[in-house]
SEMI-891720 format. One record per residue (C-alpha): residue number from 1; x, y, z. Coordinates in nm, 3 decimals. Layout:
residues N
+-----+---------+---------+---------+
:   n :       u :       v :       w :
+-----+---------+---------+---------+
: NUM :       X :       Y :       Z :
...
+-----+---------+---------+---------+
***
This chain:
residues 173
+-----+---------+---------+---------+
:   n :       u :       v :       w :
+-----+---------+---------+---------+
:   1 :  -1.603 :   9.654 : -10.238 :
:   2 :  -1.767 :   9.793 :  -9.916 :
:   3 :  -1.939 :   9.469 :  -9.913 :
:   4 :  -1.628 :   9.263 :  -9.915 :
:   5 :  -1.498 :   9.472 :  -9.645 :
:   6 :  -1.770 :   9.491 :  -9.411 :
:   7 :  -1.736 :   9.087 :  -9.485 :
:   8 :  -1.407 :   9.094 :  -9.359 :
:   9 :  -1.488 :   9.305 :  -9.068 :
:  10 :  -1.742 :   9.099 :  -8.969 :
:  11 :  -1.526 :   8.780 :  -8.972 :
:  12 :  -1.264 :   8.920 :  -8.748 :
:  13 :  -1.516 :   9.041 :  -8.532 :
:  14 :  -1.631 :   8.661 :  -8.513 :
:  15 :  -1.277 :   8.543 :  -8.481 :
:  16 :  -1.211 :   8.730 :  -8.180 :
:  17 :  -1.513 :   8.668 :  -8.008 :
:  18 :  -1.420 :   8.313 :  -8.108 :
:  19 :  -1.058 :   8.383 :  -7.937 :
:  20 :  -1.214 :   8.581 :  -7.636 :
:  21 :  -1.469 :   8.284 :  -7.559 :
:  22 :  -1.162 :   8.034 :  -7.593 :
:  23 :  -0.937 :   8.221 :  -7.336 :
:  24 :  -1.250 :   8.251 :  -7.101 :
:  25 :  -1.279 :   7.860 :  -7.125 :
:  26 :  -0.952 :   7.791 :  -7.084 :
:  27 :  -0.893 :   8.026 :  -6.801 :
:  28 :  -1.178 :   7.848 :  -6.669 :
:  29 :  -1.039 :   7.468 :  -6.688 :
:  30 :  -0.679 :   7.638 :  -6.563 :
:  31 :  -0.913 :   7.734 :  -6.262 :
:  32 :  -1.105 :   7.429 :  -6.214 :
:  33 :  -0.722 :   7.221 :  -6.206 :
:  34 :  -0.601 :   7.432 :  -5.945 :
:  35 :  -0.861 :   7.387 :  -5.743 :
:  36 :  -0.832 :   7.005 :  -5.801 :
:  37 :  -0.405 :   7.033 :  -5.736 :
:  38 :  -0.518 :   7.206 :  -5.442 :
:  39 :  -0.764 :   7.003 :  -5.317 :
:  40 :  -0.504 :   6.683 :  -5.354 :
:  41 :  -0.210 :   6.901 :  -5.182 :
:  42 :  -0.368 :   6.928 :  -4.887 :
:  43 :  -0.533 :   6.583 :  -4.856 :
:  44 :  -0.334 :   6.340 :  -4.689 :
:  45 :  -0.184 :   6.019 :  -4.821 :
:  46 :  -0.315 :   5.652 :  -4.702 :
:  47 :   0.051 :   5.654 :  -4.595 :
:  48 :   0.056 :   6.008 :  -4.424 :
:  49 :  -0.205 :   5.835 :  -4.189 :
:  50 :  -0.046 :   5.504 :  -4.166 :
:  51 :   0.256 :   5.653 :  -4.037 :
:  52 :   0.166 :   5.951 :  -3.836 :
:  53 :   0.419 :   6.019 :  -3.558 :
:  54 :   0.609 :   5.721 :  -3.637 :
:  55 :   0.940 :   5.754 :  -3.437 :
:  56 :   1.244 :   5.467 :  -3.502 :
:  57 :   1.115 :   5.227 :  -3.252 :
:  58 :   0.802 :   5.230 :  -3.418 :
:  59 :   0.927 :   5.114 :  -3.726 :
:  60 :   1.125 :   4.800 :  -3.541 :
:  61 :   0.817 :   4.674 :  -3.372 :
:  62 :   0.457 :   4.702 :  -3.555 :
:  63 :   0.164 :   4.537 :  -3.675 :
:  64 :   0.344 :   4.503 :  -4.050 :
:  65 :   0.558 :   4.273 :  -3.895 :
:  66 :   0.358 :   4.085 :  -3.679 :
:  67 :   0.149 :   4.034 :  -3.940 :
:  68 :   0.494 :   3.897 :  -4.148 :
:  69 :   0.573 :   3.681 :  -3.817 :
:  70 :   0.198 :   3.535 :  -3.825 :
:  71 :   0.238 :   3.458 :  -4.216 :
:  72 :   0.539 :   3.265 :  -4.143 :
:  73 :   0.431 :   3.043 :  -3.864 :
:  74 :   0.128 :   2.989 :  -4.056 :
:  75 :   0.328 :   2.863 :  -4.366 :
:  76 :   0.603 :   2.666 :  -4.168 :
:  77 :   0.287 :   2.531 :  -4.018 :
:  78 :   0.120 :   2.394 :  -4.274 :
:  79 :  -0.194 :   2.617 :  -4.265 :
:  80 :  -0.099 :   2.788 :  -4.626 :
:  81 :   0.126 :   2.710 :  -4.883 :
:  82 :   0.387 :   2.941 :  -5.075 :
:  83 :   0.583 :   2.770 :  -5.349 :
:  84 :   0.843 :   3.072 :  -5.321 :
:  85 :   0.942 :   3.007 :  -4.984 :
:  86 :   0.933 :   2.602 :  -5.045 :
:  87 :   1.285 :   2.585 :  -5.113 :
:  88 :   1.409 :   2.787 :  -4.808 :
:  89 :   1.096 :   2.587 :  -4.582 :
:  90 :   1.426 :   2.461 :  -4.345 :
:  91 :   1.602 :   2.775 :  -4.321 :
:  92 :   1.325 :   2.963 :  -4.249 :
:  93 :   1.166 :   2.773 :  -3.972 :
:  94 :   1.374 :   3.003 :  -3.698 :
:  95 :   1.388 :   3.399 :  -3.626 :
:  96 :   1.451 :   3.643 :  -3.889 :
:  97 :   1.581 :   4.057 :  -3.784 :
:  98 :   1.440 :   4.341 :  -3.972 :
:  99 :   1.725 :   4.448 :  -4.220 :
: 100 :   1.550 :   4.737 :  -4.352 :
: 101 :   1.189 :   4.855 :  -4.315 :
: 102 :   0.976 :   5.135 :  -4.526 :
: 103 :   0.657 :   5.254 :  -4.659 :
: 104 :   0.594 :   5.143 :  -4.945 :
: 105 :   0.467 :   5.300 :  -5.245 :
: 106 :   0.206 :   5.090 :  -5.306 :
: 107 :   0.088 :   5.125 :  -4.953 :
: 108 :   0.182 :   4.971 :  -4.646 :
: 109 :   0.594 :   4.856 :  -4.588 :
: 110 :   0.817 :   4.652 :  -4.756 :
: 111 :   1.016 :   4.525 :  -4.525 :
: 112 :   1.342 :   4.375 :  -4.599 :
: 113 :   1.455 :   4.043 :  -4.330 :
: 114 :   1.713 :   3.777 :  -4.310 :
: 115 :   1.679 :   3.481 :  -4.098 :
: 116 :   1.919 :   3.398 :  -3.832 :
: 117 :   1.988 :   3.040 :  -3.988 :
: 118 :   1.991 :   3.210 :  -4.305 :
: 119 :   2.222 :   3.502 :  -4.249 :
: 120 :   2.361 :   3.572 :  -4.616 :
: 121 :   2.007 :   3.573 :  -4.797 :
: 122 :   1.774 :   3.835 :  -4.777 :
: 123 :   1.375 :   3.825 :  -4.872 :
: 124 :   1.146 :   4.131 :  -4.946 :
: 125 :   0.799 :   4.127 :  -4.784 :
: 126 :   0.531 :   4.364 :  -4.905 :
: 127 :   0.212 :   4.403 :  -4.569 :
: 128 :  -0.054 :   4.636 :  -4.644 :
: 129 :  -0.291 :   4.796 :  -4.437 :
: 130 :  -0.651 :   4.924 :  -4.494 :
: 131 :  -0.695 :   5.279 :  -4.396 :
: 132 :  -1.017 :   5.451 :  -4.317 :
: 133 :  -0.953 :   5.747 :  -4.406 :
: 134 :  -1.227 :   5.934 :  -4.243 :
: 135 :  -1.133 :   5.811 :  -3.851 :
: 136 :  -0.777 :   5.839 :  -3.975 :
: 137 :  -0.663 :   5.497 :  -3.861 :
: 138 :  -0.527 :   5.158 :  -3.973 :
: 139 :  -0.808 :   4.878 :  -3.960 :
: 140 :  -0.617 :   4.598 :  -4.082 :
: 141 :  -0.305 :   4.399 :  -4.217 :
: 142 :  -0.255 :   4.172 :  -4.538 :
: 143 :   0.021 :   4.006 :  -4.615 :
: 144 :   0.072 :   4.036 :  -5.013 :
: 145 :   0.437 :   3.897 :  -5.102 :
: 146 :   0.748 :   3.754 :  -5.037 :
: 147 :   1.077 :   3.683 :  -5.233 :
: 148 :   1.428 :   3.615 :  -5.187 :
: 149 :   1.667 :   3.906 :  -5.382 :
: 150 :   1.924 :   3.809 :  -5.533 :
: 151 :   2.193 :   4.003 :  -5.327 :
: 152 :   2.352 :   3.800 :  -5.100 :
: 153 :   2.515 :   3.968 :  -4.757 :
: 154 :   2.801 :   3.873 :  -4.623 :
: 155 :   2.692 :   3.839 :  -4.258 :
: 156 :   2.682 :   3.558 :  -4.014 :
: 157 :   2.449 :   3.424 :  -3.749 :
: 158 :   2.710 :   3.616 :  -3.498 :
: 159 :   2.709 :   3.907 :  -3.687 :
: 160 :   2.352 :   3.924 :  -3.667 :
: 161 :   2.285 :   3.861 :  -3.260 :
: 162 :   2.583 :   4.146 :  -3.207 :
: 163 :   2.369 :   4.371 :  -3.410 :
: 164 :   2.091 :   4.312 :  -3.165 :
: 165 :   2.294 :   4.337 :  -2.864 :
: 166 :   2.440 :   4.684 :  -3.003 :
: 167 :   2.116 :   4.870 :  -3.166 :
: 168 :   1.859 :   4.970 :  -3.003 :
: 169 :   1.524 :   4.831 :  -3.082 :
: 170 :   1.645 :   4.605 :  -3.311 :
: 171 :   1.510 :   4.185 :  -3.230 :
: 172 :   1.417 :   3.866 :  -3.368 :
: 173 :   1.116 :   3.776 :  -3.427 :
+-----+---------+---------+---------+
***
């Protein structure tokens, strides 16, 4: 009998050792991923340092959509092809106005546009930027997409050149 208890004693003895070690490697990986959710927390996003000081008029006149207005003139001049924009190649020819603008989440803007001989339609265009992160700057633009939505405005060429004589910032490109 004393040998069957000291047997038992022995195994719990083990088993919390067993427990102890455990909670000493676990507090240690809780540890270690703090210091990783800290590390990220305080390490700024590609699009913290695209968009550093941005103010409104920033955001209605940038590289992202000069980059857009180059992609265009390229395509309407036959230096690259696009089949989405194939069936809109008239429409598109002329100015478009920034109808919305924002970082993106995949980096960069998507910026939203409608053309001013194409009022009612609207197309999303995604530009990124390359970031290096150590200067904290933007070293270049890409165009990656564009697509007509499906939602349809209600707007008119009129309605679109009194929105440019009335906001601030806002232009065709």
């Amino acid at each position: 009998m004393k040998t069957a208890i000291t047997f038992i004693a022995i195994l719990f003895a083990l088993l919390a050792y067993g427990m102890k070690q455990d909670k000493a490697k676990q507090d240690s990986i809780i540890d270690t991923a703090m210091q990783v959710e800290d590390t990220i927390g305080t390490r700024k996003t590609l699009n913290d340092i695209r968009f550093n000081g941005w103010e409104r008029s920033d955001w209605l006149d940038n590289e992202y959509i000069r980059t857009l207005r180059k992609y265009l003139d390229d395509y309407n001049n036959g230096k690259i092809s696009n089949s989405n924009l194939d069936p809109y190649k008239e429409q598109i020819k002329g100015q478009f106005v920034v109808y919305d603008i924002n970082s993106y989440l995949l980096g960069g803007v998507l910026i939203r546009i409608t053309f001013l001989d194409m009022p009612d339609r609207v197309f999303s265009c995604w530009i990124y930027s390359n970031v290096d992160e150590k200067k904290e700057t933007v070293e270049s633009y890409k165009f990656r997409s564009i697509s007509i939505e499906e939602e349809k405005t209600d707007m008119i060429k009129e309605d679109i050149l009194q929105a440019i004589k009335e906001m601030d910032g806002l232009k065709l490109w």
